[in-house]
Backbone as ProteinMPNN parsed JSONL, in Angstrom:
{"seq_chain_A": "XXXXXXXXXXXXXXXXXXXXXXXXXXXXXXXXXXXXXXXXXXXXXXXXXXXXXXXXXXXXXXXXXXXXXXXXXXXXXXXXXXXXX", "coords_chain_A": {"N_chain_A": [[3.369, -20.316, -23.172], [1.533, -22.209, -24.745], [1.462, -23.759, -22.436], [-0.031, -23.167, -20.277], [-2.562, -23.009, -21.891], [-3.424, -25.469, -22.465], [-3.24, -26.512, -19.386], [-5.302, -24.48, -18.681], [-7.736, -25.807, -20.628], [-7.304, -28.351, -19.317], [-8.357, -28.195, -17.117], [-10.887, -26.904, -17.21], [-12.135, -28.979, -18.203], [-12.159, -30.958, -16.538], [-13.118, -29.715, -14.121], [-16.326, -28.709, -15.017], [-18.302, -27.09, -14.52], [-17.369, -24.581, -13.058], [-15.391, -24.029, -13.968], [-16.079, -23.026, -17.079], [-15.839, -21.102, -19.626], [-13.343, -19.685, -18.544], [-10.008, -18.429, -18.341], [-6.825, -18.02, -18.652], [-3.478, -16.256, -18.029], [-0.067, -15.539, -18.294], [2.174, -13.816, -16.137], [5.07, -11.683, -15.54], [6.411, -11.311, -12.173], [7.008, -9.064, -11.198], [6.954, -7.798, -12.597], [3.56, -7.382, -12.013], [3.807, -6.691, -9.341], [5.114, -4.502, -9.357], [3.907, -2.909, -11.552], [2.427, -0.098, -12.548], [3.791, 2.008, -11.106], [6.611, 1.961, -11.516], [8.757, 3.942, -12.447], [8.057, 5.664, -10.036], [9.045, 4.357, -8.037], [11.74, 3.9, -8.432], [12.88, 6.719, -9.051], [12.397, 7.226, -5.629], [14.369, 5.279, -4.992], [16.609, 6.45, -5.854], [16.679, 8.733, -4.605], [16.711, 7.937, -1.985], [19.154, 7.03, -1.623], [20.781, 9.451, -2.357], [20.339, 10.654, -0.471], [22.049, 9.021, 1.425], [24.464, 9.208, 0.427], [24.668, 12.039, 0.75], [24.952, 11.561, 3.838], [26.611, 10.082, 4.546], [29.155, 11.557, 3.78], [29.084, 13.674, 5.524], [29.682, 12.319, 7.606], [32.411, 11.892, 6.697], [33.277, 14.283, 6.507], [33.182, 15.071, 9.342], [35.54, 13.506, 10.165], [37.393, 14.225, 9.268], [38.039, 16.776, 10.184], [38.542, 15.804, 12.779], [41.033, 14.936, 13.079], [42.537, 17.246, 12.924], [42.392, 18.47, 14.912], [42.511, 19.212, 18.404], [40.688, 17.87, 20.454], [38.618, 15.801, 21.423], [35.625, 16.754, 21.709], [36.14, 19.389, 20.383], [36.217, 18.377, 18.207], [33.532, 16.95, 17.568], [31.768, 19.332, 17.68], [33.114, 21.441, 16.177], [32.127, 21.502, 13.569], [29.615, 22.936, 13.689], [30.576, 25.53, 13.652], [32.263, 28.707, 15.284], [30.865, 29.248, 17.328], [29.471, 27.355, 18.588], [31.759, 25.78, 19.363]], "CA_chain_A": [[1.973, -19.929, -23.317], [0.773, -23.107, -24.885], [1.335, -24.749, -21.223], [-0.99, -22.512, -19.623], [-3.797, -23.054, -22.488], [-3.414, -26.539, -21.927], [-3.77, -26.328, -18.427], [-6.741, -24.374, -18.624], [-8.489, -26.882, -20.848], [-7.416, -28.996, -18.805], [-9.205, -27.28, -15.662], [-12.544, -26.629, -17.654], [-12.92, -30.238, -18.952], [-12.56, -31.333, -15.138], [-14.511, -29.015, -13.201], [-16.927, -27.634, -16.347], [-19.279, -25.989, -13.877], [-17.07, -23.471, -12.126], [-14.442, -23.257, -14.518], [-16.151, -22.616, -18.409], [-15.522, -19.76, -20.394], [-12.013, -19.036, -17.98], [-8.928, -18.325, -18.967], [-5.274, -17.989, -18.358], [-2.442, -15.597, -18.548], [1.523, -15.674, -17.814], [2.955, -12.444, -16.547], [6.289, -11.533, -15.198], [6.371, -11.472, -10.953], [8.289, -7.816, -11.245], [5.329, -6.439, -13.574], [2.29, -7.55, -11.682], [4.491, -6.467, -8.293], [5.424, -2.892, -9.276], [3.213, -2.258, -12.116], [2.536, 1.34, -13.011], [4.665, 2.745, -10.597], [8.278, 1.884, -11.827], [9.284, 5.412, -12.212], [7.993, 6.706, -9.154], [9.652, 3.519, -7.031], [13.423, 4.395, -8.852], [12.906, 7.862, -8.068], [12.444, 7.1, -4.623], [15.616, 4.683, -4.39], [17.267, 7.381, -6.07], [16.854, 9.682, -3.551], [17.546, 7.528, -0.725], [20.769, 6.854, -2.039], [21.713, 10.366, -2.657], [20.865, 11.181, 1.256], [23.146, 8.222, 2.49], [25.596, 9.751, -0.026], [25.212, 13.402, 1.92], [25.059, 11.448, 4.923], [28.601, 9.616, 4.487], [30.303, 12.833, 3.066], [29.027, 14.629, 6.714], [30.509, 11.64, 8.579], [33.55, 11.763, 6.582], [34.22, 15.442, 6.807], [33.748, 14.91, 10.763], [36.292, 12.782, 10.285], [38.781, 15.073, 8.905], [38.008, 17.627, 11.364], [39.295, 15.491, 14.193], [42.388, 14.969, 12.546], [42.965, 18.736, 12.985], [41.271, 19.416, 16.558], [42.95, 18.893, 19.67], [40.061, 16.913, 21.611], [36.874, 15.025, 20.716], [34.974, 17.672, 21.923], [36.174, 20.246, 19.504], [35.807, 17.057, 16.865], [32.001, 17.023, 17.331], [31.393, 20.621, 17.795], [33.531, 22.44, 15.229], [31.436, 21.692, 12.212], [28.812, 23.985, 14.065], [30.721, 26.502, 13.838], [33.054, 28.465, 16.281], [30.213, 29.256, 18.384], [29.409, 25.895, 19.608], [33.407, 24.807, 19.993]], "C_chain_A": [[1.123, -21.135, -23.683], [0.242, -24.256, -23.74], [0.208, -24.036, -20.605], [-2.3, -22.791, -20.682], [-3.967, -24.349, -22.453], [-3.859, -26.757, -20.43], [-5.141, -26.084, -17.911], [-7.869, -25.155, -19.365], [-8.862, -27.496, -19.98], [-8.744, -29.642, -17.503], [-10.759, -27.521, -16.437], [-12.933, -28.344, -18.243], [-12.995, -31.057, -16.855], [-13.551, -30.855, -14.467], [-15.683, -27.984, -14.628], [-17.859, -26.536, -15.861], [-18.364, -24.63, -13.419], [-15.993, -22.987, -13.072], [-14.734, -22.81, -16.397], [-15.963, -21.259, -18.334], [-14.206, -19.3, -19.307], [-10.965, -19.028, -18.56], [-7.798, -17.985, -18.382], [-4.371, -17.095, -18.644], [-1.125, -15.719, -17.723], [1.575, -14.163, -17.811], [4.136, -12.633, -15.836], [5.644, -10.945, -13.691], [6.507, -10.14, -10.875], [6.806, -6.903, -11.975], [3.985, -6.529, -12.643], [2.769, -7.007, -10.048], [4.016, -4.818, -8.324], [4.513, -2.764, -10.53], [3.553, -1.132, -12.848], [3.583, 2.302, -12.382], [6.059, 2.754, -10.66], [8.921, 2.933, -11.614], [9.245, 6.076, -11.19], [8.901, 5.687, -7.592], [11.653, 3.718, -7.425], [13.862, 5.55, -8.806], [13.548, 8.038, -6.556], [13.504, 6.806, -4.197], [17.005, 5.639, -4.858], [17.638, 8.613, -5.241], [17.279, 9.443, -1.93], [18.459, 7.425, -0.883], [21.437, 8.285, -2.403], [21.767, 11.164, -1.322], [21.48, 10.378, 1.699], [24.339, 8.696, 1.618], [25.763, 11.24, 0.802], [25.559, 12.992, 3.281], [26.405, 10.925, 5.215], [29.92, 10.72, 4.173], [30.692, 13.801, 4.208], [30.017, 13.592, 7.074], [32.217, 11.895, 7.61], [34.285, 13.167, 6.662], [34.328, 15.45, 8.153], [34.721, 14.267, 11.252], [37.484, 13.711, 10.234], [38.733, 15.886, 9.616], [38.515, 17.207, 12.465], [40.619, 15.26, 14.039], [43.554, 16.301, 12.78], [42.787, 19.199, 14.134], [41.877, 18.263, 17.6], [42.454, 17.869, 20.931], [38.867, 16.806, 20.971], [35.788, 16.19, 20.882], [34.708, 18.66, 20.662], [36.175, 19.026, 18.106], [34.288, 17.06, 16.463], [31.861, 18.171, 17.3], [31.753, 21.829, 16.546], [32.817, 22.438, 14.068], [30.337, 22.701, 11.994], [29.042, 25.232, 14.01], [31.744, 27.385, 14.932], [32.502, 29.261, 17.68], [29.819, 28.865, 19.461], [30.646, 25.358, 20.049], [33.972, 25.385, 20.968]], "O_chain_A": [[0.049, -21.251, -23.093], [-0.644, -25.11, -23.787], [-0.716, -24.839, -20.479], [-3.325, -22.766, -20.002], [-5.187, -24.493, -22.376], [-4.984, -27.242, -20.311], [-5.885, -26.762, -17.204], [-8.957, -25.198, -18.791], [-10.021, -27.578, -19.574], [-9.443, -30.608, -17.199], [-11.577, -28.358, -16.056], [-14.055, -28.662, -18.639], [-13.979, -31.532, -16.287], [-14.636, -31.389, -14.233], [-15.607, -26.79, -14.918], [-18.16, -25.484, -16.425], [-18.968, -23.563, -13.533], [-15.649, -21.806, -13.087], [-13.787, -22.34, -17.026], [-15.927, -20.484, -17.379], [-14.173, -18.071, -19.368], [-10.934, -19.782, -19.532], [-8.001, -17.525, -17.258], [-4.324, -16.99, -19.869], [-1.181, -15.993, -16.525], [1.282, -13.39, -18.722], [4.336, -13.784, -15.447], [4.623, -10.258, -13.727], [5.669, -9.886, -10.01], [6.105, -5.902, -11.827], [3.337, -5.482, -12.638], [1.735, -6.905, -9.388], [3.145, -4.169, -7.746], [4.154, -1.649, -10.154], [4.539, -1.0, -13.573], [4.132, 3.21, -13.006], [6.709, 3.494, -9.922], [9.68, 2.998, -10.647], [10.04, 7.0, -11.021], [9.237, 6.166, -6.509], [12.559, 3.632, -6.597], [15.055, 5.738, -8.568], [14.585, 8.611, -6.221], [14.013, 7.461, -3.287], [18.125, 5.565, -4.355], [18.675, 9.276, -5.262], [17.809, 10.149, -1.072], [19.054, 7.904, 0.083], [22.621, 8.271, -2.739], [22.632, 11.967, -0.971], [21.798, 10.764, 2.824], [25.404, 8.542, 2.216], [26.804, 11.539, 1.388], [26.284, 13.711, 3.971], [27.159, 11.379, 6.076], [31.142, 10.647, 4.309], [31.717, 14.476, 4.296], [31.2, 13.876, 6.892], [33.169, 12.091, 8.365], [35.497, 13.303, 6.826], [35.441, 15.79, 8.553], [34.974, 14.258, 12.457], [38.352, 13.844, 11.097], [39.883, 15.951, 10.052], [38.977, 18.037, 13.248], [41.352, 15.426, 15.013], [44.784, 16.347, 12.802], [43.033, 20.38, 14.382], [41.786, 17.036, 17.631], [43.082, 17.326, 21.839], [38.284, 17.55, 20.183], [35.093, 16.402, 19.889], [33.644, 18.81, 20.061], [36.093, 19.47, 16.961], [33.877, 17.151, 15.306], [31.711, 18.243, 16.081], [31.038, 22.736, 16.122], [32.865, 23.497, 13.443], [30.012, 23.23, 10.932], [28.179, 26.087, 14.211], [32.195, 26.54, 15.705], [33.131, 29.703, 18.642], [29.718, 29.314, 20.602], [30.693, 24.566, 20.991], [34.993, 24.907, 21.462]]}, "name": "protein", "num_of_chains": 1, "seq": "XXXXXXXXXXXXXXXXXXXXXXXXXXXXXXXXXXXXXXXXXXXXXXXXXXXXXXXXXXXXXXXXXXXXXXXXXXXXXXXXXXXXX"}
């Protein structure tokens, strides 16, 4: 913090017209980024991640279904039901 009030001296004794009465602050890249919305952005990644978790659990039970089923056909189809197979 004392580098930045330095700095800005610095600044206002150089240019005194454009830069008096200014001032300086340090924040963190991550805070001035996301802000207020933290909660509603970890939410979000929270929920994408729990549909690529349903979405890996489908592919992996289609998996086990072909293991059991006679032809690719009835591999894709049987999860539908034994309407569609």
């Amino acid at each position: 913090m004392a580098n930045v009030k330095a700095i800005v001296k610095q600044l206002e004794m150089q240019y005194p017209d454009t830069n008096r009465d200014q001032g300086g602050t340090v924040a963190s890249l991550s805070t001035v980024v996301v802000g207020d919305v933290r909660p509603i952005l970890l939410t979000l990644l929270t929920g994408a991640g729990l549909l690529l978790l349903i979405a890996s659990v489908n592919v992996a039970s289609l998996r086990v279904g072909y293991w059991g089923s006679s032809s690719p056909k009835e591999w894709f189809w049987s999860p539908l039901g034994p309407r569609w197979a």
